[in-house]
C-alpha positions in Angstrom: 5.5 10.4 10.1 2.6 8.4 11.4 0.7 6.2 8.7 -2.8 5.7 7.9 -4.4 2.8 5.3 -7.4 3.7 3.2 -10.4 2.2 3.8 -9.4 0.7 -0.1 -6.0 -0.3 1.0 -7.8 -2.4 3.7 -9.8 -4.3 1.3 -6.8 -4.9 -0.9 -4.9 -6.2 1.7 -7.8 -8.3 3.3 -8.6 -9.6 -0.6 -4.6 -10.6 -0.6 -4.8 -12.3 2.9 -7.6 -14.5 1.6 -5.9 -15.5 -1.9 -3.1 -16.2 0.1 -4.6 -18.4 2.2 -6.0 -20.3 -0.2 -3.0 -20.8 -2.3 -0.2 -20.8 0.1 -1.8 -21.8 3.4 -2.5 -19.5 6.8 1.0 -19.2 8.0 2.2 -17.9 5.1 -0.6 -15.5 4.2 0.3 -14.2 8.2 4.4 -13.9 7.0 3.3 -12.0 3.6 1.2 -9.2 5.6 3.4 -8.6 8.0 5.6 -7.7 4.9 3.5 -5.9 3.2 3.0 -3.7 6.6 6.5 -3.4 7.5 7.2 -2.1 3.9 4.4 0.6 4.9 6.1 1.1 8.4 9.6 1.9 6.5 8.1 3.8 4.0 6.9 6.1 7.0 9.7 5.8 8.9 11.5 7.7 5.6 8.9 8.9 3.0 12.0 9.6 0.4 12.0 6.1 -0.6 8.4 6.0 -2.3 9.6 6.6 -6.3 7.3 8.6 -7.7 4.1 8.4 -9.7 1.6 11.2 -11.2 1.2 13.5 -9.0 0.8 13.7 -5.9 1.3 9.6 -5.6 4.2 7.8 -4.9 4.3 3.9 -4.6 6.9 1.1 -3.2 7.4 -2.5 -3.9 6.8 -4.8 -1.2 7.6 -8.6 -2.2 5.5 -9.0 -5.4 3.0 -6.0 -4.4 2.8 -2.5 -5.0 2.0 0.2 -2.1 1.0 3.5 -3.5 0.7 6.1 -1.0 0.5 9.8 -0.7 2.4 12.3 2.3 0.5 15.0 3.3 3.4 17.1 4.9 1.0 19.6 6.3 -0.1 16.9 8.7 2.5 14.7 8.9 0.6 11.8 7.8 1.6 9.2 4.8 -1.2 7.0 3.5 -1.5 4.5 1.7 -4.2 4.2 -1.1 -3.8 1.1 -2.2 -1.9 -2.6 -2.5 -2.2 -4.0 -5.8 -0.1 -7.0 -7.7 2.8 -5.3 -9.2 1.8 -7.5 -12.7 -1.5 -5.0 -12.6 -1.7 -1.5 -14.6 -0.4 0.6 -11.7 -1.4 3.7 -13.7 -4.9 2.5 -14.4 -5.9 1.9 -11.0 -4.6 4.9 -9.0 -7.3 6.8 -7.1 -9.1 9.6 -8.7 -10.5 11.7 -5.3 -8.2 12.3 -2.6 -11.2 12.5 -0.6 -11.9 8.9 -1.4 -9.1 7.9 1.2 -9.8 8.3 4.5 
C-alpha cells in the first residue's frame, strides 16, 4: 500500500523534530524520526495493525507518539493525518474534513 503524510502530519512531525532538538540534541531528534517513519512504513507495509478509532481513522503508537491514519482501499493509499504526543486528547484532535489531508 503506498503511503502519503498530510500536509498536517508534516507539520507535526517537523514541530517534533525541532522540540527534539532542543531537548535531546540533533542526533537524536534524526533517530526519533526515522522511528516515527518506519512505524508509518510498517503500518503500510500491513494496514491491520492500525487499532481502530471513530470512523474511518485508525492510529498506531510509535515510541511515545501517536500516528493516526486513514486507508483508502479504493486507491491503495494509507495516510497519515497526524503525529501527536500520545499524553494529548487523541479524540479531540482528530481531523474533521477528509479533504483537509492531502
Amino acid at each position: 500500500m503506498k503511503l502519503e503524510w498530510s500536509e498536517t502530519a508534516r507539520m507535526d512531525l517537523e514541530e517534533i523534530r525541532r522540540y527534539s532538538t532542543i531537548r535531546w540534541g540533533r542526533d537524536i531528534a534524526k533517530q526519533y524520526l526515522k522511528d516515527l517513519r518506519a512505524a508509518a512504513k510498517a503500518l503500510a507495509e500491513d494496514p491491520r495493525r492500525a487499532r481502530p478509532l471513530r470512523a474511518p481513522w485508525g492510529y498506531t503508537t510509535a515510541r511515545s507518539h501517536v500516528l493516526i491514519c486513514f486507508e483508502d482501499q479504493r486507491d491503495n493509499v494509507l495516510t497519515i493525518a497526524r503525529v501527536l504526543h500520545g499524553a494529548r486528547d487523541i479524540e479531540r484532535h482528530l481531523p474533521r474534513d477528509m479533504r483537509n489531508l492531502k
